[in-house]
C-alpha positions as a printed NumPy array, in Angstrom:
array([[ 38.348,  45.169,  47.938],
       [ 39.034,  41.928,  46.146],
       [ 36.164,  39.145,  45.153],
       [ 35.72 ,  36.605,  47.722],
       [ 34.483,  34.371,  44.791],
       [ 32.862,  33.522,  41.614],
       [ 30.649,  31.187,  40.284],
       [ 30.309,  30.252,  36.628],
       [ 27.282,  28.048,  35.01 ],
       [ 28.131,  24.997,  33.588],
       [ 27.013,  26.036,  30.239],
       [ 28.968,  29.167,  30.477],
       [ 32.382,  27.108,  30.988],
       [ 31.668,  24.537,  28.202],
       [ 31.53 ,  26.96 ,  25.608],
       [ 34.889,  28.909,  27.207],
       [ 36.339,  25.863,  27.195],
       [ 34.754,  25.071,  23.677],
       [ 36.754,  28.739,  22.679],
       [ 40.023,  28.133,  24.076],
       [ 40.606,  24.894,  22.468],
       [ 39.911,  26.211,  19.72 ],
       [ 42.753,  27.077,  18.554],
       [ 46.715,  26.285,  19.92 ],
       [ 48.912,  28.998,  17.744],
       [ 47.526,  31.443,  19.349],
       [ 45.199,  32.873,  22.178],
       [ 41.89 ,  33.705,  22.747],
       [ 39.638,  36.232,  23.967],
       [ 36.473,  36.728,  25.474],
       [ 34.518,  39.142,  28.145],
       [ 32.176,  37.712,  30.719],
       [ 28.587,  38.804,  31.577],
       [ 26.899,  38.336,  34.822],
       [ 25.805,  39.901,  38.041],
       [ 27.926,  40.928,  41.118],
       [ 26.102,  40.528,  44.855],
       [ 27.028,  40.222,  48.64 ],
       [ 27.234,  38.009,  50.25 ],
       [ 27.884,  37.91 ,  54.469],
       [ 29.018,  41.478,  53.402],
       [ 31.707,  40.157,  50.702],
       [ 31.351,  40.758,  47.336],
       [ 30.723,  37.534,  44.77 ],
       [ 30.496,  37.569,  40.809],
       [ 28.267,  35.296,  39.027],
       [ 28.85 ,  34.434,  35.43 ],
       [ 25.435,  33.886,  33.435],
       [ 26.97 ,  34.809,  29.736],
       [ 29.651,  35.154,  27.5  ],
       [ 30.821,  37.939,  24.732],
       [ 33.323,  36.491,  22.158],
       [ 35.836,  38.736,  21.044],
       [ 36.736,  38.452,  17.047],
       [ 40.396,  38.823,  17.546],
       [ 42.146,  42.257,  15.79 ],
       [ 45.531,  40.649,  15.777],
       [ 46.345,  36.547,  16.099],
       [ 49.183,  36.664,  18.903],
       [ 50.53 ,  33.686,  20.438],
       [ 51.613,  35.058,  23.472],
       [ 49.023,  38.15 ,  24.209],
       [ 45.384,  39.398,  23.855],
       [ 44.176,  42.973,  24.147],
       [ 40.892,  44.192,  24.906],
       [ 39.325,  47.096,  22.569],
       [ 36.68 ,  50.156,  23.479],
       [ 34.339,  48.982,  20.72 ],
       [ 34.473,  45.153,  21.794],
       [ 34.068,  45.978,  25.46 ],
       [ 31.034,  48.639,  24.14 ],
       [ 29.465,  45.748,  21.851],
       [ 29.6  ,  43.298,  25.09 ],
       [ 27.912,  46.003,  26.919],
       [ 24.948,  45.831,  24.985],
       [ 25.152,  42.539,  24.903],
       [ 24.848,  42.283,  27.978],
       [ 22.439,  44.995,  28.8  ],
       [ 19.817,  43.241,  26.513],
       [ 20.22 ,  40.122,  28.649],
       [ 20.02 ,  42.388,  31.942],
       [ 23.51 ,  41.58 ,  32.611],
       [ 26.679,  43.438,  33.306],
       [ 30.689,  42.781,  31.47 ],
       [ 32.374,  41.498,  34.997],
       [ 35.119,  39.781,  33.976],
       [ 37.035,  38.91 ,  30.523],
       [ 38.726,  35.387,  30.047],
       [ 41.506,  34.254,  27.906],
       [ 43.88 ,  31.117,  26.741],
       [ 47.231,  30.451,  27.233],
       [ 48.37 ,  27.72 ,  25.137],
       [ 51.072,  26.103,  25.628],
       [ 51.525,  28.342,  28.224],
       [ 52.07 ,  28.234,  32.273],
       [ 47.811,  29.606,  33.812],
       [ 49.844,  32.543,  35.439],
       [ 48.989,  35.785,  34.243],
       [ 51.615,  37.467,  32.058],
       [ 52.917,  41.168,  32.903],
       [ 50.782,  42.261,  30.089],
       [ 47.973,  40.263,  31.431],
       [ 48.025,  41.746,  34.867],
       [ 48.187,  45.706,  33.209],
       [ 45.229,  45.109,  31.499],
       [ 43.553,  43.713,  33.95 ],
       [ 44.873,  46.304,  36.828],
       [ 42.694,  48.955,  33.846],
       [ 40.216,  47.288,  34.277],
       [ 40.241,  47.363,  37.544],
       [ 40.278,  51.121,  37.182],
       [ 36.618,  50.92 ,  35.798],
       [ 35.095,  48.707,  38.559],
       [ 37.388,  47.175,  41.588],
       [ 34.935,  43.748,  41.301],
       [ 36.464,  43.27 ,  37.748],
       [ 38.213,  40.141,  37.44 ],
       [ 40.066,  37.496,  34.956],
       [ 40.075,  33.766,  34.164],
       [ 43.057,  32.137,  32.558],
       [ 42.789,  28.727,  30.538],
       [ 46.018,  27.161,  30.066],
       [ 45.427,  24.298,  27.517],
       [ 48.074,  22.669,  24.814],
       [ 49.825,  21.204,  28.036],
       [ 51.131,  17.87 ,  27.879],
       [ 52.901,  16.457,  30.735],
       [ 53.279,  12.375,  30.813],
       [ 51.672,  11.774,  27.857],
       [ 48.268,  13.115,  29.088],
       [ 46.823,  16.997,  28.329],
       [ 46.492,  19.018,  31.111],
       [ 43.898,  22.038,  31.597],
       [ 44.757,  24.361,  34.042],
       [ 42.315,  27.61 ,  34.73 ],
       [ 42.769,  30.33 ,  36.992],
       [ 40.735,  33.056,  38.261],
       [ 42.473,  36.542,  39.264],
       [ 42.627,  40.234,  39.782],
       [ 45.511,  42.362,  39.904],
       [ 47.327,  44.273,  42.911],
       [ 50.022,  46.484,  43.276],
       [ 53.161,  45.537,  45.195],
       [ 55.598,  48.312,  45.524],
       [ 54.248,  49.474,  42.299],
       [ 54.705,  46.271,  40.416],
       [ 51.696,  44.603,  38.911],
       [ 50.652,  40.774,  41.234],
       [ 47.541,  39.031,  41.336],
       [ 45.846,  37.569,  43.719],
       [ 43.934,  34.04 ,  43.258],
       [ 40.01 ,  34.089,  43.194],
       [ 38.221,  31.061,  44.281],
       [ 36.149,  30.024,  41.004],
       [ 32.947,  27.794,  41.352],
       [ 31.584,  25.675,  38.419],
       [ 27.434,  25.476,  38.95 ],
       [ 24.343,  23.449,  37.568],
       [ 22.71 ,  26.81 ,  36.885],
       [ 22.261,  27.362,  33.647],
       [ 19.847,  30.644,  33.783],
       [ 20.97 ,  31.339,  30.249],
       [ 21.286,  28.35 ,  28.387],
       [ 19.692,  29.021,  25.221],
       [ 22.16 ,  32.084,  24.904],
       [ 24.788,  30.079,  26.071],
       [ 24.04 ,  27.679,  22.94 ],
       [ 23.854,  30.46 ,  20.648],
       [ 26.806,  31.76 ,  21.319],
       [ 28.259,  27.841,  20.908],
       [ 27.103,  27.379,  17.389],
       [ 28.369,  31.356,  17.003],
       [ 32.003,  30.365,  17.201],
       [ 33.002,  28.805,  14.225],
       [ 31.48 ,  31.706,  12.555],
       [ 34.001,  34.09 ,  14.47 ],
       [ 36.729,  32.226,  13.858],
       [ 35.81 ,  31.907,  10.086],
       [ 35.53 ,  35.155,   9.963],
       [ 38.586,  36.254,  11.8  ],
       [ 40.265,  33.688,   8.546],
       [ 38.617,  35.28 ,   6.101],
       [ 40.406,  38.707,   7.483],
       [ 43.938,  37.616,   8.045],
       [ 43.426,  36.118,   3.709],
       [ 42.477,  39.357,   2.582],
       [ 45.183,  41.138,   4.496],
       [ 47.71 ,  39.152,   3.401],
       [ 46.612,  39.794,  -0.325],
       [ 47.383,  43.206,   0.842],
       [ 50.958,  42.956,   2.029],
       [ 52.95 ,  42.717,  -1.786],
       [ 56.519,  44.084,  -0.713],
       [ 58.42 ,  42.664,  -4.091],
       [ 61.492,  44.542,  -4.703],
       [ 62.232,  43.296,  -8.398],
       [ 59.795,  44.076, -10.921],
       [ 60.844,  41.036, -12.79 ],
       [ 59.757,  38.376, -10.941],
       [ 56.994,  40.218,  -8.909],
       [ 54.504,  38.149, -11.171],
       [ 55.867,  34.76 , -10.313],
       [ 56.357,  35.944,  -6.474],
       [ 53.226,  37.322,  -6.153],
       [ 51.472,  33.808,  -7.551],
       [ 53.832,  31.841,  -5.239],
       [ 52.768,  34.19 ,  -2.29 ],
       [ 48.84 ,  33.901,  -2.989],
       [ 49.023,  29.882,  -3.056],
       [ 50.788,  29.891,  -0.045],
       [ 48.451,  32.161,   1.46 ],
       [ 45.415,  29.948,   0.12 ],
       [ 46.822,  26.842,   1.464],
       [ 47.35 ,  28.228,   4.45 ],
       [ 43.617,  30.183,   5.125],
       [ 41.694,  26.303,   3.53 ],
       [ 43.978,  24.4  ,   6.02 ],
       [ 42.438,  27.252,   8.681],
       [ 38.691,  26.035,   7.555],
       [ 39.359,  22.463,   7.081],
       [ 40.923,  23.32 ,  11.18 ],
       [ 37.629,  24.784,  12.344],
       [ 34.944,  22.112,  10.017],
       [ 37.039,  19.137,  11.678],
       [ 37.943,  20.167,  15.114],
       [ 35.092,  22.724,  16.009],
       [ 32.036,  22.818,  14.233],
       [ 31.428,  19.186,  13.38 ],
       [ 32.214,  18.572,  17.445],
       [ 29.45 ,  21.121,  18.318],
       [ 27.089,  19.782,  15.766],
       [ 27.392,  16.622,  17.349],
       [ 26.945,  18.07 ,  20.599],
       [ 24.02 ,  20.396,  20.153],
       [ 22.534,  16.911,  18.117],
       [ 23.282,  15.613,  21.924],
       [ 21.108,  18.041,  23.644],
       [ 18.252,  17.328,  20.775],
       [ 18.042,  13.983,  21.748],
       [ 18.125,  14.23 ,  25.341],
       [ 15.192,  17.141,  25.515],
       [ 13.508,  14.926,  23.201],
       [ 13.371,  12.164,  25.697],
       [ 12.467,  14.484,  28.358],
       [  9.632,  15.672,  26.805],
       [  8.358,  12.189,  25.96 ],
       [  8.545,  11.449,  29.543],
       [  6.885,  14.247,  30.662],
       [  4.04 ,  13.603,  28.27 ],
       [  4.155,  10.319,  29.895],
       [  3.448,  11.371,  33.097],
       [  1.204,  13.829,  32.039],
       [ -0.85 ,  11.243,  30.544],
       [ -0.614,   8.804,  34.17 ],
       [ -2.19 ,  12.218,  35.848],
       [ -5.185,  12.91 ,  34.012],
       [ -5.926,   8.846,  34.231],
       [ -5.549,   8.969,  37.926],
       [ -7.688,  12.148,  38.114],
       [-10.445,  10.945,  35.842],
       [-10.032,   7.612,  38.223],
       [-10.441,   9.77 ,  41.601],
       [-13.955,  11.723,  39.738],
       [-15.498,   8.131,  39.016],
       [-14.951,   7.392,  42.54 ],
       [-16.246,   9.988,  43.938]])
């Protein structure tokens, strides 16, 4: 039986959406934590959490999901008393549609719990002159024993349960994708196919500068475009809590006034 809906805290979808615009060569991964319930005897998914993937391989056109990272979003999870539910992933430059590839993997899924379902966030899209975001929530079915899907109303909430992990996992991100940088450098230092012994010296010099350029332009990317953003937003945040602790100490202060006002009274 398919999901009559899900819900996903507002938190929770600014740091997916944080994620998929992250990058536009290539897409993104992540698995979703939360809770499934009933509701009027249909079954609803809530989405409290996210796991990040570190991506094995940077495809522009497909994302797979491993044993070990659905195991280390498992315990993930299980620390914040949640369960994986769902996985995500971008498509950019992309129609939201799942792919054939995206519907197998998902169908597996399904294979581990029926509930299991996947969001889609088409981003990179330009149509008139303005960028369009287009997100889609599915699960798979078979038709004649090719792979559909079938759409799965998704519901954006004020309910941030988890919004210090949600944060976290915000200021997290740049780290990943550093990371996942650092990875594709070194592997490239390892791929030397030079046929001449002559100039395998000069190639190999040519080939490392190249590479360089290319992984600093990939940090310069993620300083610019993701981390400085976040900074500025998590600076955001500071400032608002800020204020709403000064008011509350504000009020605070107008009730024990009043109540030492009410004891003189009386």
């Amino acid at each position: 039986m398919s999901l009559s809906r899900t819900y996903m805290s507002s938190s929770v979808f600014q740091t997916c959406l944080t994620h998929a615009f992250s990058t536009e060569r290539e897409e993104i991964m992540g698995l979703l934590l939360g809770k499934w319930t009933k509701v009027k005897e249909k079954d609803v998914a809530y989405i409290e959490a996210i796991s990040i993937c570190r991506r094995l391989d940077k495809l522009k056109d497909r994302v797979e999901i491993s044993p070990e990272q659905l195991m280390n979003a498992m315990n993930e999870g299980e620390k914040l008393q949640l369960n994986v539910i769902g996985w995500y992933h971008s498509h950019p430059h992309l129609i939201v549609s799942p792919s054939t590839v995206d519907l197998r993997t998902q169908l597996n899924m399904q294979q581990l719990d029926p509930r299991f379902f996947g969001i889609i966030f088409s981003c990179f899209n330009q149509e008139d002159n303005v960028q369009r975001l287009n997100i889609t929530c599915f699960q798979s079915s078979l038709i004649d024993t090719c792979p559909g899907h079938l759409e799965i109303p998704l519901i954006i909430t004020s309910d941030n349960s988890n919004l210090d992990y949600s944060l976290y996992q915000l200021t997290e991100l740049p780290n990943i994708l550093f990371s996942e940088e650092k990875n594709s450098f070194e592997e490239s230092l390892q791929n030397k196919d030079i046929s001449n012994e002559i100039d395998s010296s000069m190639a190999n010099k040519l080939t490392y500068q190249h590479n360089s350029f290319i992984y600093m332009e990939g940090i310069s990317n993620i300083v610019d475009k993701l981390s400085m953003p976040i900074y500025q937003n998590i600076e955001a945040i500071n400032h608002k809590l800020k204020n709403d602790i000064e008011k509350l100490e504000e009020r605070k202060k107008n009730l024990m006034n009043n109540i030492q006002k009410d004891r003189l009274h009386h």
